[in-house]
N, C-alpha and C positions, 0 to 999 in steps of 0.2 A: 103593825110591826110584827104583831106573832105571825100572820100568813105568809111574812113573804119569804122567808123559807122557803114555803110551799112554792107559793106562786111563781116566782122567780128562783129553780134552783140553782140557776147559773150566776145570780146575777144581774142589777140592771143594767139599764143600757149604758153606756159611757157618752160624756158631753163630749163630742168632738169639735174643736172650734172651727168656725168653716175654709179659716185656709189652712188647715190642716186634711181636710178630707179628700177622697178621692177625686181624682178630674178627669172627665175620659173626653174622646174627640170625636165630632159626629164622625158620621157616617154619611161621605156624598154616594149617594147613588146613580153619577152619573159618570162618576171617576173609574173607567175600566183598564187603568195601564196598570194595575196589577191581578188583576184575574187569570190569566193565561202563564205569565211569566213564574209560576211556580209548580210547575207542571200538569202532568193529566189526575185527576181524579177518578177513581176508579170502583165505583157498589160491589160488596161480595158480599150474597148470599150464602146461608147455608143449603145444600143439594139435600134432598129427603130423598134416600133410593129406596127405604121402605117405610109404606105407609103405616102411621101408629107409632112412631117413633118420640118421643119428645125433644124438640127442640133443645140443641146446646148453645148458639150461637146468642145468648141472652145476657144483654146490658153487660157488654166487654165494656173495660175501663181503658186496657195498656193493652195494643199490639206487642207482640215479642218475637224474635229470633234467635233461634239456636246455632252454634258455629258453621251447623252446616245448611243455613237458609229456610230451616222450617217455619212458618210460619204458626203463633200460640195466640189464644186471647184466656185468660181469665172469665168468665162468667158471674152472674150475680149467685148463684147454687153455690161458690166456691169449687167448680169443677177447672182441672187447668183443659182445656180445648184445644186439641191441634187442627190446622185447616191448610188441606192439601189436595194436589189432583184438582188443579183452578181449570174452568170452562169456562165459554160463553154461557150465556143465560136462552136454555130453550125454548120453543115457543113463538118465533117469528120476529121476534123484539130485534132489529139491527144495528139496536147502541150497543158499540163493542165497549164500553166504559160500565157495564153491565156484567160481573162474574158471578160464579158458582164454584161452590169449595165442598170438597168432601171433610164433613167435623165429626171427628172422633175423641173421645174423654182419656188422656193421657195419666191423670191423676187426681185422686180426691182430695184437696187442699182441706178438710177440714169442718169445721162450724162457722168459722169465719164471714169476712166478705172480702177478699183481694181485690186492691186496685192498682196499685204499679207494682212494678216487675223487672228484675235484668237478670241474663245470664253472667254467668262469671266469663273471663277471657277463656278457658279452659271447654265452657259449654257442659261441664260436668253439674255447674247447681244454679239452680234458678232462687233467687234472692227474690222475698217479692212482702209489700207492706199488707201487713189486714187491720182492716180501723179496730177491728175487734181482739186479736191477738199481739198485735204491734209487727218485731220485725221476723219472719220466719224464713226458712230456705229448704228445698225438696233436692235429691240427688240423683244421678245415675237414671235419668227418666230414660223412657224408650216406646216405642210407637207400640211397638208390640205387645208389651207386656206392664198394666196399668203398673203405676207407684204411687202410693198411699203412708211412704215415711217421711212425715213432714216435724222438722225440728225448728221446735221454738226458741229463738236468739235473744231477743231482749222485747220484755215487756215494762220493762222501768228501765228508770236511768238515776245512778247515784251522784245527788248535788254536791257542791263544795264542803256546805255542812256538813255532810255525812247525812242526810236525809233522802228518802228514796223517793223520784215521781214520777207516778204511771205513765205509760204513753198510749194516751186516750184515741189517739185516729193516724197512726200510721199510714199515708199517705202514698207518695212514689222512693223509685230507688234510683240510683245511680251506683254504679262500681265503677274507681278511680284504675284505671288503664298500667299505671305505673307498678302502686302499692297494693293492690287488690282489694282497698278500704270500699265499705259500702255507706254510700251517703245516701241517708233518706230522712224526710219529712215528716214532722210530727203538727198536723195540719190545727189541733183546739183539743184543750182541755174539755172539749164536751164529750162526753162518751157515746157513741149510736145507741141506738132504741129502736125496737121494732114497730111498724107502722101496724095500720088496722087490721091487713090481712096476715100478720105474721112473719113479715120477711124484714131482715134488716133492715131498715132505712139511711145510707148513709150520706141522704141529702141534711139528714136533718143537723146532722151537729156544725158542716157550713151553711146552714140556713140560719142558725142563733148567731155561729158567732159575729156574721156580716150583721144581722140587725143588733146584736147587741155592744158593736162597736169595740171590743177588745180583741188586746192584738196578742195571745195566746201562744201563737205556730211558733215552731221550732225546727230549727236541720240540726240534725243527729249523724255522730256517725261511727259505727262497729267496725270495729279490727277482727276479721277472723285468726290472725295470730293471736292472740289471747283473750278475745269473749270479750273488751270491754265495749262502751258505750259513751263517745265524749259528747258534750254538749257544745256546739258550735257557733251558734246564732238563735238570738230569740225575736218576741217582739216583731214577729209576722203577725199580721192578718189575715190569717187562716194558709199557711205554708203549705203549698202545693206541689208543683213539679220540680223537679229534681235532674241535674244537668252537669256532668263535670267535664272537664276539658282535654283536647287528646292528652296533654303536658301534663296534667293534674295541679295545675298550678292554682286553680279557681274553682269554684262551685257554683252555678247560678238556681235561682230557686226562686220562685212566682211567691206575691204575695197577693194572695188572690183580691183581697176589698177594698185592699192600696192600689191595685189595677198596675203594679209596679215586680220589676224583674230586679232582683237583687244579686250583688256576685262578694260572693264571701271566698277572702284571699286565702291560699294555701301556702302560697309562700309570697319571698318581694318585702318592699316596703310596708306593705299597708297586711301582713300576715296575720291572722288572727284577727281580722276586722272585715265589715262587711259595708258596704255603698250601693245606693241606689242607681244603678247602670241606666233603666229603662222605665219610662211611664208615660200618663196619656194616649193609653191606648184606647180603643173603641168599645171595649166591654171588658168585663172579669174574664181575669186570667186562669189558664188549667196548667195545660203541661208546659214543659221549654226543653230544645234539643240544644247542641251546641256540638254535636258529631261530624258534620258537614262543612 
């Protein structure tokens, strides 16, 4: 009893009874009427035009665009990345599903790790989550001239009690179209740790919390009219992606170890409540759009 503290800082595992637990659906591999029908897939590399350079194009989490079609990735350095000036890929290779992008570092996010991301309607600030920081936002970027003022928005959130509680793995974002509110995921109470060689690791805090069975995640979400931080939904399994609707009438949001799509109401009937829309999928879940 005194080690397991130690042992277990998180906690053990949780009895899940098994029709409680997740149920995912094979996989036929002979069923091809949906491979094609969601369009072309297409590889971008990053272009090296001088040799000696160090790779930027490294473990992007969230593609992004700015109002006016740039395309961004985030990186694992916390560097924000823009990728532009797209080519075929040289060299004789004739799959045109094969690109090259010019990547250049737009701005330095920080200590952090950033993993989703969205502009505002405006395309003036990029809202984007870091497991390590929570929810932060950068402004006024521009191709030409790096930006390194990144402002921290909410790293806690104040409970009903009056009690304050950190927001351990800030996850994806969404901005609601209407209200300008940003919804984003607070994925487990486990906090990242760095791996062997010294870089964040932020496999690790959804690697506990799927085998230790509790259901942690949370959607959050920040008024930039006045700084606060409401608590929305809890009681994911490890709260992932982040999706809200042109209307903003709904939020949907991955609960990744439930292998289930959740849509928590914004307004209507069922307002202030959330329902399992979607499950039985084929694997654990990441991100969800609903823009299309």
């Amino acid at each position: 009893q005194l080690l397991l503290p130690r042992l277990l800082p998180h906690g053990p595992a949780v009895n899940i009874p098994p029709h409680h637990r997740p149920v995912t659906t094979p996989v036929d591999p002979n069923n091809a009427s949906l491979r094609f029908s969601g369009g072309k897939l297409t590889k971008i590399y990053e272009r090296f035009e001088n040799d000696g350079n160090d790779p930027l194009l490294v473990a992007p989490e969230t593609i992004l665009f700015d109002d006016k079609g740039v395309m961004y990735i985030m990186n694992e350095n916390a560097k924000l990345i823009s990728l532009t000036e797209f080519q075929p890929k040289e060299g004789g290779d004739d799959d045109e599903s094969i690109l090259t992008a010019k990547a250049m570092e737009v701005a330095d996010l920080g200590m952090g790790r950033p993993l989703g991301g969205k502009f505002d309607k405006d395309g003036k600030c990029l809202y984007y989550a870091d497991v390590l920081l929570g929810l932060a936002r950068i402004c006024n970027l521009s191709l030409n001239k790096p930006n390194n003022n990144v402002e921290l928005l909410a790293s806690r959130i104040k409970l009903e009690d009056g009690s304050w509680s950190p927001i351990n793995y800030a996850d994806d974002v969404d901005i609601g179209p209407k209200t300008g509110h940003v919804y984003f995921s607070d994925a487990s109470d486990i906090s990242t740790d760095k791996d062997v060689t010294g870089k964040w690791d932020a496999m690790y805090g959804s690697k506990l919390e799927g085998i230790r069975g509790k259901r942690t995640g949370r959607l959050l979400r920040y008024r930039p009219d006045t700084g606060e931080v409401d608590l929305l939904a809890m009681n994911a399994s490890f709260a992932n992606g982040v999706a809200v609707d042109k209307d903003e009438t709904y939020v949907l949001y991955t609960s990744t170890f439930d292998v289930t799509v959740m849509k928590y109401h914004l307004s209507g009937e069922m307002e202030g409540r959330s329902e399992r829309l979607l499950d039985g999928f084929t694997g654990f879940l990441d991100g969800v759009d609903c823009s299309f």
